[in-house]
C-alpha positions in Angstrom: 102.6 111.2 97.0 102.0 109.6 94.0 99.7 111.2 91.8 96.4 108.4 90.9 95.4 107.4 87.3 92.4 107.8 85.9 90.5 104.5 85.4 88.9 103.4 82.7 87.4 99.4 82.4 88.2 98.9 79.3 91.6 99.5 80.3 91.7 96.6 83.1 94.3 93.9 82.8 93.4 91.8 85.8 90.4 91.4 87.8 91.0 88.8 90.7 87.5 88.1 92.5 86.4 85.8 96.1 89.8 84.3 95.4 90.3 81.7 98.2 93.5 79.5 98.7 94.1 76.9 101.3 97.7 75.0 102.0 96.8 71.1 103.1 99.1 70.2 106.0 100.1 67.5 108.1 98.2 69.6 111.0 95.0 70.5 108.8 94.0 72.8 106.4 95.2 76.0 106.4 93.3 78.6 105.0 95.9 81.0 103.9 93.8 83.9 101.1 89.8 84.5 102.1 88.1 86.0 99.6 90.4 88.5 98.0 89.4 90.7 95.0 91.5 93.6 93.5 91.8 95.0 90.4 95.0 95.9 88.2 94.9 98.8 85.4 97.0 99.4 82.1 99.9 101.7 83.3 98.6 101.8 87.4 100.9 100.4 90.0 99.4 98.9 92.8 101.2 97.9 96.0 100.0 94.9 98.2 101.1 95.9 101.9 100.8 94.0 105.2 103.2 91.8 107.6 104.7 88.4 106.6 102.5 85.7 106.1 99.6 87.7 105.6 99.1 86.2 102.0 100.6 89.1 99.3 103.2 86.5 97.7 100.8 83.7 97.8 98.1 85.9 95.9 100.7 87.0 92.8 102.0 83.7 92.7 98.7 82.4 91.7 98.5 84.8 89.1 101.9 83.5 88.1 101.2 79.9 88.3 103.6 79.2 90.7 101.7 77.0 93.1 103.1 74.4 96.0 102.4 70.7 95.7 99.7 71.1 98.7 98.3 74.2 97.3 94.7 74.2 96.3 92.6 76.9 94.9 89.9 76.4 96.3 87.1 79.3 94.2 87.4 82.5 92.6 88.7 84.1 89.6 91.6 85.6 88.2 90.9 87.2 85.0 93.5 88.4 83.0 92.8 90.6 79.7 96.2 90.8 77.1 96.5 92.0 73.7 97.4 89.5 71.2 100.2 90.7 68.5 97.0 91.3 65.9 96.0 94.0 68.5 92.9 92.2 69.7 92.2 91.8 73.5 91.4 88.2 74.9 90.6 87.5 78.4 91.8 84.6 80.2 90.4 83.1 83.8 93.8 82.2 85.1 92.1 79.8 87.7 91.2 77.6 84.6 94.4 77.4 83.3 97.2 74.6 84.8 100.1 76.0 86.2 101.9 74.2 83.3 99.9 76.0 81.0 100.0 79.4 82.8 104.2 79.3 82.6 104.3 78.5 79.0 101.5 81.1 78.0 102.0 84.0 80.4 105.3 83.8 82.5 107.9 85.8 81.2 105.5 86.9 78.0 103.4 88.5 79.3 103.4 88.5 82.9 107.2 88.7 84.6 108.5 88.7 88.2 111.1 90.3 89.7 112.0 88.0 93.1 113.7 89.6 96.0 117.1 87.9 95.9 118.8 88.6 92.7 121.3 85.6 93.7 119.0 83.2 93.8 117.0 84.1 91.0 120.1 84.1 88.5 122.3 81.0 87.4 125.7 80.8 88.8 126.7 79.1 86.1 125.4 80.8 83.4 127.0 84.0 81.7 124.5 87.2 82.3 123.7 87.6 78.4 122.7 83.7 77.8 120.1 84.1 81.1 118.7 87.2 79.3 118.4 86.0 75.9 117.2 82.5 76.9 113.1 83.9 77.8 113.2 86.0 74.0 114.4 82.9 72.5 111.7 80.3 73.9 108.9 83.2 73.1 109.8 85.6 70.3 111.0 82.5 68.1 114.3 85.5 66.5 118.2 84.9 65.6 120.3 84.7 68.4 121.9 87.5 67.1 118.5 89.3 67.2 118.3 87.9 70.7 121.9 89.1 71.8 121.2 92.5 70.3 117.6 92.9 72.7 119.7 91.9 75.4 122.2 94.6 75.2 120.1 97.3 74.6 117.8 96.1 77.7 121.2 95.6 79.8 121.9 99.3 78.8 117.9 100.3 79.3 118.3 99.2 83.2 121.6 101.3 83.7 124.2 98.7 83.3 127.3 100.6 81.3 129.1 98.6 79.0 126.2 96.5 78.6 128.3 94.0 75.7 131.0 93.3 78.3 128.5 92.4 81.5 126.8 90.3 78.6 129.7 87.7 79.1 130.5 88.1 82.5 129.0 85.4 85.7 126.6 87.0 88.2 129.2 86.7 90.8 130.9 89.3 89.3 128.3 92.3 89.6 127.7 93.9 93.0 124.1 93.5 94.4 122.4 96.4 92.9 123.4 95.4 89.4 122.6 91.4 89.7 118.8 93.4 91.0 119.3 95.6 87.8 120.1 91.9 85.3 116.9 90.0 87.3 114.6 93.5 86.2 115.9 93.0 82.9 115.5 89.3 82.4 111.7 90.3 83.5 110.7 92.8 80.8 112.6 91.0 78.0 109.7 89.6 76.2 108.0 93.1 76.7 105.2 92.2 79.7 102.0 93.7 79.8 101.9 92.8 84.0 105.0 93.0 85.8 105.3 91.7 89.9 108.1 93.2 92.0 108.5 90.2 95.2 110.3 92.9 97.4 112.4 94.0 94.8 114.7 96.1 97.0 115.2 94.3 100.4 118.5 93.2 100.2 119.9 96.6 99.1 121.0 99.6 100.8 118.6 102.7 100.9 120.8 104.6 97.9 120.8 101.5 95.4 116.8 101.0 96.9 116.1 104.3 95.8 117.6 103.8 92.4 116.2 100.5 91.8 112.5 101.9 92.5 113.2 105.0 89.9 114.2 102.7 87.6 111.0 99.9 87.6 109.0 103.7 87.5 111.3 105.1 84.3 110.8 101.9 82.8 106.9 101.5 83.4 106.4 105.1 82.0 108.1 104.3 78.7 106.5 100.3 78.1 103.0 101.6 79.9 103.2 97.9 82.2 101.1 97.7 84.7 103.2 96.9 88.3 102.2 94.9 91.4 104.2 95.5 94.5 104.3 93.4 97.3 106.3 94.8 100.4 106.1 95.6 103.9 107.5 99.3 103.5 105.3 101.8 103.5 108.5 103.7 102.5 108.2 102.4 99.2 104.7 102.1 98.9 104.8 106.2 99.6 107.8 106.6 96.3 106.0 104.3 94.1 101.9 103.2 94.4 98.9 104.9 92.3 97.0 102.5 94.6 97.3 100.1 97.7 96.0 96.9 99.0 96.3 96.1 102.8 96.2 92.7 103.3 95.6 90.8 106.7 95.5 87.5 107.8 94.7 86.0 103.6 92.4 89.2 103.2 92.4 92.7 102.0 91.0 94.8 104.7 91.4 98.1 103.3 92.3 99.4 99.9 92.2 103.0 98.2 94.5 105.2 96.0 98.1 106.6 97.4 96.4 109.8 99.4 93.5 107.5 101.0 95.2 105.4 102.6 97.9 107.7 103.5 96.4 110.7 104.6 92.8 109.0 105.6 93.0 105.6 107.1 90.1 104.2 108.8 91.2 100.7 109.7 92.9 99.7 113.1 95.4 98.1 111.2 96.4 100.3 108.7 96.9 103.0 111.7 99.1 100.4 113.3 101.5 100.1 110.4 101.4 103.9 109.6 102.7 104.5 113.5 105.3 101.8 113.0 107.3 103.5 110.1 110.4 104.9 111.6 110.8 108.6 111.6 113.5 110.9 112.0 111.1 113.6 113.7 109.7 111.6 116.2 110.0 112.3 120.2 109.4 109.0 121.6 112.6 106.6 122.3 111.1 103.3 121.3 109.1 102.7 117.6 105.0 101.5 117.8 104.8 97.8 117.3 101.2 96.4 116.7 100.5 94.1 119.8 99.9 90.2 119.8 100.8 88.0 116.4 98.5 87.0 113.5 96.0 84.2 113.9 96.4 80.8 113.3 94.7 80.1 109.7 94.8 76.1 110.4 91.7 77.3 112.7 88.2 79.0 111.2 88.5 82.7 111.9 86.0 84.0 113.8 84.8 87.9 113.5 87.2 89.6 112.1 90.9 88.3 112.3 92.3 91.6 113.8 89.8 91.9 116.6 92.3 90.1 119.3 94.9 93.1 118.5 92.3 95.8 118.0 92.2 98.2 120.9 88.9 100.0 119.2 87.3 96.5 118.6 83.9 96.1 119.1 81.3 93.1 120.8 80.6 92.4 117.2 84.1 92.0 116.0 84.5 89.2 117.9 81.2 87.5 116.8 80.9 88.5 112.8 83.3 89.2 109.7 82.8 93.0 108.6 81.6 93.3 105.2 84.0 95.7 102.7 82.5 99.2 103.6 83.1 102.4 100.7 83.6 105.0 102.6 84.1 107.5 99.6 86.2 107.7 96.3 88.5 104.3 95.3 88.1 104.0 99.4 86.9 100.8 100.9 87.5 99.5 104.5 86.6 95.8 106.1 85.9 97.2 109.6 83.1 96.9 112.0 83.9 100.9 112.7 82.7 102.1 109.2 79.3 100.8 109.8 76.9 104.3 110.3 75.8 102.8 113.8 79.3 101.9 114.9 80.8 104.9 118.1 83.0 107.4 116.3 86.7 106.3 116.9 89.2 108.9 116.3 93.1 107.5 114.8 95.8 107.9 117.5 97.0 111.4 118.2 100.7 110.2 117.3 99.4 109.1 113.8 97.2 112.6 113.1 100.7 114.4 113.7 102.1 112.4 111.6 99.7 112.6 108.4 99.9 116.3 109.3 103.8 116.1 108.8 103.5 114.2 105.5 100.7 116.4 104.0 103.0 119.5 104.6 105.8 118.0 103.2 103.9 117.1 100.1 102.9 120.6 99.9 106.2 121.7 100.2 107.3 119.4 97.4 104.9 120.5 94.9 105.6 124.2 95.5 
């Protein structure tokens, strides 16, 4: 596993707090993130896990400004702390701020996004160097040929040989892996202090996947960016977190560094996606799926959201939300079962092999 950083405050870059964001609909309101608050640090990566729909691209594209016509932000904060280029630090409540605003000040200065689909995020029309120089032109203000330069050596920074060549050449004409490699590039071109990977690998196969994720990691170890990544592999989450954010039905319901939630997860949920990973190992013919679907969010969620698929649930799950227990270290769980009066619940057998099989192998790894 990832090894954790150590914190420090003064080092935070974004503090999101009781964010809540609802989607108005032709069939009501739909109350997609409840109260979310997470923290990002200078150099940390954090990855926001948990199935589709269950509000991890909704929450970074807030921070992004990138909001839907019927999307309302409804309270909260999102507080984002940058260094201007005298070296002073200013802090911004993103919530404030227009999405007009946000895209002009922040996007692609000092906050970038890499989206999942490299073809859909570049220009067909446009020639790879003009779509990387065209962000350092509108916000470092230098000579093209100052431009063109940065572009090359970024091109040649992301592993793209003959970096002048691709600079002229249509994104048609670069396999998959390497339009992924032009999108990362395009992202840190005005030198972000925030960086959000959107499934950054999913339309790869597992060897260009594994490349792609050593690069984001070479790169965030030279700039020192901070990295938010939002997937539903746990895979990845294992290669590349310092910390993770579980999110269900628009909240977080359990959060800790790499080796917490790893090695000791204490919600229901967490256990579920743990036992669906795929493993080589295993003995059992079919993979775990977690039973039933997600609530509906166009209807008030009552108890907590996950009680109707919890096989450990409790009378009270179904009557009150748990409040966000610590249960030790960077460790905090939204579950009924970390209260001190709750019955001991042990994790499946299948998943405590497991953790065992990882740990060694970890071990193993270090040695």
């Amino acid at each position: 596993m990832t090894q954790t950083i150590k914190k420090d405050k003064k080092d935070r870059v974004l503090s999101i707090r009781d964010l809540n964001i609802s989607f108005s609909t032709g069939s009501g309101t739909v109350n997609a993130i409840r109260g979310v608050r997470l923290d990002l640090f200078k150099g940390e990566t954090i990855a926001i896990v948990g199935e589709s729909g269950s509000g991890k691209s909704v929450t970074c594209k807030a921070i992004m400004g990138i909001q839907s016509s019927n999307e309302i932000i409804e309270s909260g904060s999102i507080d984002f702390t940058y260094t201007e280029k005298d070296g002073s630090k200013k802090t911004v409540d993103l919530v404030k701020m227009t999405p007009k605003q946000i895209r002009y000040q922040f996007c692609g200065k000092k906050i970038a996004m890499v989206f999942q689909d490299p073809m859909t995020s570049l220009d067909p029309t446009m020639q790879i160097g003009k779509q990387i120089t065209e962000g350092i032109l509108e916000h470092e203000k230098v000579s093209r040929q100052e431009a063109n330069k940065r572009a090359c050596d970024l091109l040649g920074l992301v592993g793209i040989e003959n970096p002048e060549r691709r600079m002229k050449e249509y994104p048609h004409q670069l396999s998959g892996g390497m339009r992924q490699r032009v999108v990362i590039a395009i992202a840190l071109a005005c030198d972000p202090e925030i960086l959000i990977c959107d499934e950054p690998t999913t339309a790869l196969d597992v060897t260009i996947q594994a490349k792609i994720l050593e690069l984001i990691k070479d790169v965030q170890k030279k700039k020192q960016i901070s990295v938010i990544y939002i997937t539903h592999d746990l895979g990845v989450v294992a290669k590349v977190a310092d910390y993770v954010a579980v999110m269900y039905a628009g909240k977080i319901i359990e959060k800790g560094n790499i080796n917490e939630i790893f090695y000791d997860p204490r919600h229901p949920y967490t256990w579920g996606l743990l036992c669906s990973m795929p493993d080589t190992d295993t003995h059992s013919t079919r993979l775990y799926a977690i039973p039933g679907t997600p609530p509906n969010l166009l209807e008030k969620v009552q108890g907590d959201a996950f009680a109707p698929r919890n096989a450990y649930a409790l009378n009270i799950d179904f009557r009150e939300e748990p409040p966000m227990y610590d249960v030790g270290g960077q460790h905090r769980v939204c579950s009924w079962l970390c209260d001190p009066k709750a019955p001991k619940v042990e994790m499946p057998e299948q998943l405590k092999e497991r953790i065992q099989k990882m740990i060694q192998e970890d071990e193993a790894d270090h040695d």
